[in-house]
C-alpha positions as CSV (number, residue, x, y, z in Angstrom):
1,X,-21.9,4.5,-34.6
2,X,-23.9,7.6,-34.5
3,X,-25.1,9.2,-30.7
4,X,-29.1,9.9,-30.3
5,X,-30.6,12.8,-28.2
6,X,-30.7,12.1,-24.6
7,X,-32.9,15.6,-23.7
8,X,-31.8,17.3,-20.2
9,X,-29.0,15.7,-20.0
10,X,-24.4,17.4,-19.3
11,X,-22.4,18.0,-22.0
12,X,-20.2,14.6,-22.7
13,X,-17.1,14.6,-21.1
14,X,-15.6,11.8,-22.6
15,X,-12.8,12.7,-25.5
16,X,-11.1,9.5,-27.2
17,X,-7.3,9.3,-26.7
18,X,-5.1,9.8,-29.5
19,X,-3.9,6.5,-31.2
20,X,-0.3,6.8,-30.1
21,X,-2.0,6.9,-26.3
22,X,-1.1,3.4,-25.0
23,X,-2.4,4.1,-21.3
24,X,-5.8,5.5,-22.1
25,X,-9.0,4.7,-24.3
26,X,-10.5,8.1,-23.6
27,X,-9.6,11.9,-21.1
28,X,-12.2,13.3,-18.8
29,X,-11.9,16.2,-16.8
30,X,-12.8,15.2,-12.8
31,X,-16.5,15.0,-12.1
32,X,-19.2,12.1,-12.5
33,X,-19.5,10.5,-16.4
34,X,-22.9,8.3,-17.0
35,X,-23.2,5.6,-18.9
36,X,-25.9,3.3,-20.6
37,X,-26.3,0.7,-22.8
38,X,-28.7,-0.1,-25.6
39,X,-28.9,-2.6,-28.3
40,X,-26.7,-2.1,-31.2
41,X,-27.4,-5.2,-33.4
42,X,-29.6,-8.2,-33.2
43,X,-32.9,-8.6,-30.6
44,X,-33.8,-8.6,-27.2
45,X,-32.7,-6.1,-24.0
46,X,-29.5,-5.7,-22.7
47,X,-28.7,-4.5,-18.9
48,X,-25.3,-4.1,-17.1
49,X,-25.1,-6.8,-14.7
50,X,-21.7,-5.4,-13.1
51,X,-19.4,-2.3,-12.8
52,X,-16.7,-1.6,-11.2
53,X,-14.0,1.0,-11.2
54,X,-10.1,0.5,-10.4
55,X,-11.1,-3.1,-9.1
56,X,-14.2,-2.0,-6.8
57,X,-17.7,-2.6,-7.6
58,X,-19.9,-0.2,-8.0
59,X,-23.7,0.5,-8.1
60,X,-25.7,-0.5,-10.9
61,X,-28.3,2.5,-10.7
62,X,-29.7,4.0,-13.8
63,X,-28.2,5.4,-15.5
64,X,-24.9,4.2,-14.7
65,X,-22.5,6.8,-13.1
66,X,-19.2,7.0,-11.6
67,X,-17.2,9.9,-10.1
68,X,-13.7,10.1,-11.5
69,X,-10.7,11.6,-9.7
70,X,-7.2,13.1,-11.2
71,X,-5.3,10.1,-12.2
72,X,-5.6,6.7,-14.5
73,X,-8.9,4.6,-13.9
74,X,-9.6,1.3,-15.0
75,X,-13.9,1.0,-15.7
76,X,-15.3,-3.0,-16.3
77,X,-18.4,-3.3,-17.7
78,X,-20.4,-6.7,-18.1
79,X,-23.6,-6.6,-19.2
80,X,-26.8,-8.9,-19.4
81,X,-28.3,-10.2,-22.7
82,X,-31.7,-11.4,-23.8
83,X,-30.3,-12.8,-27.2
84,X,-26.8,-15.1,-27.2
85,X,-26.4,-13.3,-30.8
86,X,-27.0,-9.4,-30.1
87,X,-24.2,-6.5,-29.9
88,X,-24.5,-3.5,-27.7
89,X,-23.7,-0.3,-27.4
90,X,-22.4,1.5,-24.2
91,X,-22.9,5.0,-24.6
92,X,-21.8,7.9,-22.2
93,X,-25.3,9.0,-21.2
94,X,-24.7,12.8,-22.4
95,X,-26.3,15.1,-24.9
96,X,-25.7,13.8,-26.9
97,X,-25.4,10.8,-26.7
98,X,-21.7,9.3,-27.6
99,X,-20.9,5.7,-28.3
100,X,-18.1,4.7,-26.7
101,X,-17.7,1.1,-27.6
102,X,-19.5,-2.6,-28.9
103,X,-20.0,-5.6,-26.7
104,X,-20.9,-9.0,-27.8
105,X,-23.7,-11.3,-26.1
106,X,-20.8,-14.0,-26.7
107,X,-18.1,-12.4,-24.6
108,X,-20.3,-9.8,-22.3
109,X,-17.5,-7.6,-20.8
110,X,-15.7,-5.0,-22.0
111,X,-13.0,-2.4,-20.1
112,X,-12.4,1.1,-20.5
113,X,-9.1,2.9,-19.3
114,X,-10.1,7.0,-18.5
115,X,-7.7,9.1,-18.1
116,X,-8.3,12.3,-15.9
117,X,-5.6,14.8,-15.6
């Protein structure tokens, strides 16, 4: 899965955890991390139709952001598709661009565990 440009936007923050890291998908340092999404496979749009973080929803401004604290967080993502048989990508909206996992049309949600030391 290769990143695109996103022009103007922060460096990514975002690093993936190391395989023996059972308690986290990726480390941040504090601050706010963006995310979008985008159609990886198949036709149609895609939009995230919730968010929430630790258990509380969030806003669903574009693009996407969130402002992470020191500690383990726990980010849900569903998202909204035009075709039952497409795949998306979200991304952290960053320059550039990194994708950060796939999502199915058939099961529409997907959860990230962050890290922030």
């Amino acid at each position: 899965m290769g990143g695109g440009g996103n022009v103007g936007a922060l460096p990514c923050k975002l690093s993936p955890a190391a395989a023996s890291d059972v308690q986290c998908d990726y480390h941040s340092p504090a601050g706010n991390v963006s995310f979008n999404v985008a159609i990886y496979k198949g036709a149609g749009s895609v939009a995230f139709s919730a968010f929430s973080l630790d258990g509380q929803k969030q806003s669903l401004a574009t693009p996407l952001s969130t402002n992470l604290t020191i500690g383990q967080h726990k980010l849900a993502f569903v998202l909204a598709f035009s075709d039952p048989s497409a795949t998306a990508v979200i991304r952290e909206a960053c320059n550039p661009t990194q994708d950060l996992v796939l999502v199915d049309a058939a099961s529409p949600y997907d959860t990230l565990r962050i890290c922030v030391p």
